[in-house]
N, C-alpha and C positions, 0 to 999 in steps of 0.2 A: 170588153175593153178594146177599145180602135186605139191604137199611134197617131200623132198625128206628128206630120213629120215636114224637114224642110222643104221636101219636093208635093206633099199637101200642099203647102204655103204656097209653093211658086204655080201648081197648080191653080189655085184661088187667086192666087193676081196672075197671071197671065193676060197682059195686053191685047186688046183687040177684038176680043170674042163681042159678035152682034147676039141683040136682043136683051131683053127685059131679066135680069139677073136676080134670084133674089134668096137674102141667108133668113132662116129662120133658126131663131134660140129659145129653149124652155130646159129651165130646171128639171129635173128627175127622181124619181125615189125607184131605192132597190126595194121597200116592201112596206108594209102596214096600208092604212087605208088611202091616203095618199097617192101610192101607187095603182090604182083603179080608178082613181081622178086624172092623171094623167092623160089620158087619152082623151078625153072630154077638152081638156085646155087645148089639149096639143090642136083639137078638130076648133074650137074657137080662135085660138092664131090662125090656122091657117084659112079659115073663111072672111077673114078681117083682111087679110094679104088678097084674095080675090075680091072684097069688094074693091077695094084702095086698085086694086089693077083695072075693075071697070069702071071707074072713077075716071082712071088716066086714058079712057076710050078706047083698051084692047077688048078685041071680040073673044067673046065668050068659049069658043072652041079652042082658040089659043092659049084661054088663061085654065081650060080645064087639061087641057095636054102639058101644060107648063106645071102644075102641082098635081099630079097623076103621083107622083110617086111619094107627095106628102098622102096624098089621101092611102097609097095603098100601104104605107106607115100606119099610119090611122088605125086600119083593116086591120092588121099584124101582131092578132094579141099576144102571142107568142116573143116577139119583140120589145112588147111592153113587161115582158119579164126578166127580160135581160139585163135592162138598163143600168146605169152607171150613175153618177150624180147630176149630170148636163146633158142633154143634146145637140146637136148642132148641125142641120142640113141645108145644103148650098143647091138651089136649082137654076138651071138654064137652059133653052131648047135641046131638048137633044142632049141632057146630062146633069147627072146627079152626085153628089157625093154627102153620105153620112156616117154623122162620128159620134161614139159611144164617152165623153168624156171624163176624168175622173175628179172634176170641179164644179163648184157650183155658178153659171150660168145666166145673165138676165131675160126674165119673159119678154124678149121685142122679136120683132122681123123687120128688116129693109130691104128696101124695093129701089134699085136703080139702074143703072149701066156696068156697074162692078159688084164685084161680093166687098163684104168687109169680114175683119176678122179680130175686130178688137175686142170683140166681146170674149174671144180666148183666149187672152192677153193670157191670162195665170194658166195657159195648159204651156204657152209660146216661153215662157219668161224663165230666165236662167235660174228663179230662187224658188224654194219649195219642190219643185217638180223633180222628180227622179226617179231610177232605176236600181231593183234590186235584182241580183240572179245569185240564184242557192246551187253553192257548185258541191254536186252528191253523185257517185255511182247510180245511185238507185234514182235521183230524183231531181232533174234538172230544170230549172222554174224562171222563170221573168215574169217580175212584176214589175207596175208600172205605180206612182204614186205621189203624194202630196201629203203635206202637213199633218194629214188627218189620217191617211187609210191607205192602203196600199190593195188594189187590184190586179190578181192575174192575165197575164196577155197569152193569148192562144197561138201556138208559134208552129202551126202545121206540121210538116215532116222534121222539123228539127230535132234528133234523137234528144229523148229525154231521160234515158239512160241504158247502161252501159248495156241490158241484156236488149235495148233494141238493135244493138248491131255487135253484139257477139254472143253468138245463144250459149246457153250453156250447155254441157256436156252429157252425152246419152246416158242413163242408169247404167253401171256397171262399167261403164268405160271412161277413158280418158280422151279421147277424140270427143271435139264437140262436134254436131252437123251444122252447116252452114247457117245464115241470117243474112240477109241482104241489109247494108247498114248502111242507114248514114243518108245523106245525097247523093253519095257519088253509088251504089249498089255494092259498094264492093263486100264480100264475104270474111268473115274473119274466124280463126277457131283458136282454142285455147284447151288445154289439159289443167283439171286440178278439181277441188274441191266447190266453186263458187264464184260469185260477186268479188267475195272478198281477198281470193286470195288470184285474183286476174293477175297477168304480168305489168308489171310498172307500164312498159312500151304500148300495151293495149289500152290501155287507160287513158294513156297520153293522147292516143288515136281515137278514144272515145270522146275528149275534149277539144281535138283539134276539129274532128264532126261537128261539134257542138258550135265552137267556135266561127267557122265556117256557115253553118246555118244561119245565125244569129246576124252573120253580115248582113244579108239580104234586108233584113229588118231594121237595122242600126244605123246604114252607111246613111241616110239623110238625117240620123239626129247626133246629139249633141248634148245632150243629160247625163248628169253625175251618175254612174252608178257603183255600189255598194254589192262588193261580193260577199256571201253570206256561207262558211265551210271552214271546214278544218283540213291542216296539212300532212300531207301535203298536196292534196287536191287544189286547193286556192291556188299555191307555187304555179303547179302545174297549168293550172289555166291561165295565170298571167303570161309564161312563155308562150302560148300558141293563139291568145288573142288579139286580135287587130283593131278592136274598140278601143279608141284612143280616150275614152272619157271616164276610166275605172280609176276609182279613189283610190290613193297609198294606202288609207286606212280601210282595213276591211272587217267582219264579224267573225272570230273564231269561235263557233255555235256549229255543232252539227245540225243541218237543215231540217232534215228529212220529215221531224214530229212536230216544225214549227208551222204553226196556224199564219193564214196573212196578216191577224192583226198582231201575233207575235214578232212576225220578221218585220214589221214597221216601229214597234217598241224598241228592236234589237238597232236599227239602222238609220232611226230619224237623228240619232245626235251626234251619229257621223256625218249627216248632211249638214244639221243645222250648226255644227263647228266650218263647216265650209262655206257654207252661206253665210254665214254672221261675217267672217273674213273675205269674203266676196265682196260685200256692201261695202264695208268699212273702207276696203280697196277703192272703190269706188268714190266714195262720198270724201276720201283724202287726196284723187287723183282732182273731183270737180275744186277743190278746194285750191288747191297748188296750181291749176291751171286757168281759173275763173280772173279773165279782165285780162286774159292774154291769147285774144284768138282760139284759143282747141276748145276751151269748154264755154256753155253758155245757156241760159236760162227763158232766152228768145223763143215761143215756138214759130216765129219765120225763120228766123237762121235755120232752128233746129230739122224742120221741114223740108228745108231747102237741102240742106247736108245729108240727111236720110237718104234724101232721092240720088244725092250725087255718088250716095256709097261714103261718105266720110264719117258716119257717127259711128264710134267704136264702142261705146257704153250709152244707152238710152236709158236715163234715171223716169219713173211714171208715178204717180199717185196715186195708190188703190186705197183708198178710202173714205167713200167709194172712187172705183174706175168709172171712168164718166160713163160708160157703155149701162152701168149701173147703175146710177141715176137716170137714165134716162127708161127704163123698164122697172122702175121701183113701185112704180103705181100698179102694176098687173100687166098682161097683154095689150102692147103698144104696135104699132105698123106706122114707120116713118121711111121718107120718101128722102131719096140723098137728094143735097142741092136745091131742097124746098123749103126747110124747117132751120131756122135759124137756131134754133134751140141742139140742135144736132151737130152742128158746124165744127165747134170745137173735137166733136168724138169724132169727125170725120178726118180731119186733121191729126188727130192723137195717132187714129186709126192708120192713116200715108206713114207718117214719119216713125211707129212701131215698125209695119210692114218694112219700110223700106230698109231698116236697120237690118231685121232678123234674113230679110234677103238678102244682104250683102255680108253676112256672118257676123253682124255684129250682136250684143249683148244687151237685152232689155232688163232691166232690174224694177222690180216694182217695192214703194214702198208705203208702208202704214203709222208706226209711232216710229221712231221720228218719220217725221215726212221727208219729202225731195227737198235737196238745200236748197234754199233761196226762200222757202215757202209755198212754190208754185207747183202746178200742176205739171211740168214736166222740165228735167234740164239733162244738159249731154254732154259729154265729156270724145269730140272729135279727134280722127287722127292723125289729119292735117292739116 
């Protein structure tokens, strides 16, 4: 499981970058026979994207240097085991970036001057997508997830619990020996019988670690997350956390024995009570505001105001998201600024972007749809 996060994003638009850009997207399976097909589609996208580039008269050495690292993707069967439910890789001379996603994804690739990224819409989008972290001495976890399933994120040296940075104590004695803990190396020791009977204050050190860790990972996002523990561990980790996006409501459930589809059972309807009031918020701001300047159902206005930084809530239409209709037929390759059929996703695609860059809030929705009936309206903040 890869983050993808706001500095991804500002990464992928970044202005200016020369050369032939191009995002490829394909669904994924974690297993059955599907997943040994995989690799076979992924190698038919991405030869559809080279012929479509010597279509547009790049030479051949260029366009095989340019998807070098889709094909050695390709190669990486190892890789093809890892997988998540979506893929998603962005190439450009001289630079690559791929993401393990935890959504489901359309078969297309585009080929133009920029990447896009509205085919992430649902990884990008305030509803659905969230963050669980199981706060345990013994076992400290982030996951990452949606509506469906929830996946663990790999979080390097971030102690994952308490005996990574305070060992325990020699047989027969009460001195512990040292443990280098934490990020910062520091040593810590304790007297006593265990895990469980550690001093309050060391604990607290053990979460402040944790906390601390986690920044590196969090400070570009922006997802609800759901702390999953009992107290007073939870307590504890609310004082020493800096993740501004932790729900009031949390899972009092001790972690430890819970499976990931269990801490998604435990946690989905703490989100989906936020989310339902998130919308609502929303859909009674476009209301109260619609025919007075701030909100509007125009996608020129709306487009326009994205780019200037004025849209504070971006309402979308998923279903489908147009990036989805347009890869519904199987493996597609379209060319930006050529395919009128495309126009509108390109546009959806600016005016998302532009939103999520300047912190505003994309909301996507299905039954009911976006007020007005349309495929997109916004609710501006000035």
């Amino acid at each position: 499981m890869d983050l993808f996060t706001t500095a991804d994003l500002e990464a992928l638009a970044a202005p200016g970058e020369q050369g032939t850009h191009v995002s490829l997207f394909m669904p994924t399976h974690r297993s059955g026979s599907e997943l040994e097909a995989d690799p076979l589609r992924w190698k038919n996208l991405v030869r559809g994207v080279a012929s479509v580039l010597a279509a547009r008269g790049e030479r051949k050495p260029d366009i095989d240097e340019l998807l070098a690292p889709a094909w050695e993707l390709h190669a990486d069967s190892s890789a093809w085991e890892r997988m998540s439910d979506g893929l998603a890789v962005f190439l450009r001379p001289g630079w690559t970036r791929v993401y393990r996603v935890p959504v489901d994804v359309p078969e297309v690739a585009v080929v133009g001057d920029r990447f896009v990224v509205g085919p992430l819409v649902r990884v990008l989008a305030s509803d659905g997508h969230f963050l669980v972290l199981t706060v345990s001495q013994r076992r400290m976890r982030l996951l990452e997830g949606t509506q469906h399933r929830l996946d663990e994120v790999a979080l390097g040296d971030v102690p994952a619990s308490l005996r990574d940075v305070i060992a325990p104590p020699e047989r027969g004695g009460a001195e512990a020996r040292p443990l280098g803990g934490g990020r910062s190396g520091t040593a810590v020791f304790y007297g006593g019988a265990g895990d469980d009977n550690a001093k309050k204050d060391d604990v607290r050190w053990f979460l402040k670690q944790v906390a601390d860790g986690l920044h590196d990972y969090l400070s570009q996002q922006d997802l609800p997350m759901v702390l999953v523990g009992l107290e007073p561990l939870v307590g504890m980790f609310r004082e020493v956390a800096s993740y501004g996006h932790i729900l009031d409501r949390d899972v009092r459930q001790n972690p430890d024995q819970l499976s990931a589809a269990d801490l998604h059972d435990a946690a989905w309807p703490v989100v989906a009570e936020r989310l339902s009031a998130v919308r609502q918020h929303a859909v009674d701001r476009f209301a109260e505001l619609n025919g007075t300047g701030l909100a509007s159902s125009d996608l020129d206005q709306i487009e326009e105001a994205a780019t200037a930084g004025r849209v504070e809530t971006l309402l979308l239409a998923a279903n489908p998201w147009c990036w989805e209709q347009v890869g519904a037929a199987g493996p597609t390759v379209v060319e930006l600024g050529r395919d009128p059929a495309i126009a509108p996703c390109e546009r959806l695609d600016r005016a998302a972007t532009g939103t999520l860059l300047r912190r505003g809030q994309v909301l996507t929705f299905t039954d009911p749809g976006v007020p007005g009936g349309g495929q997109v309206a916004a609710v501006f903040r000035y």
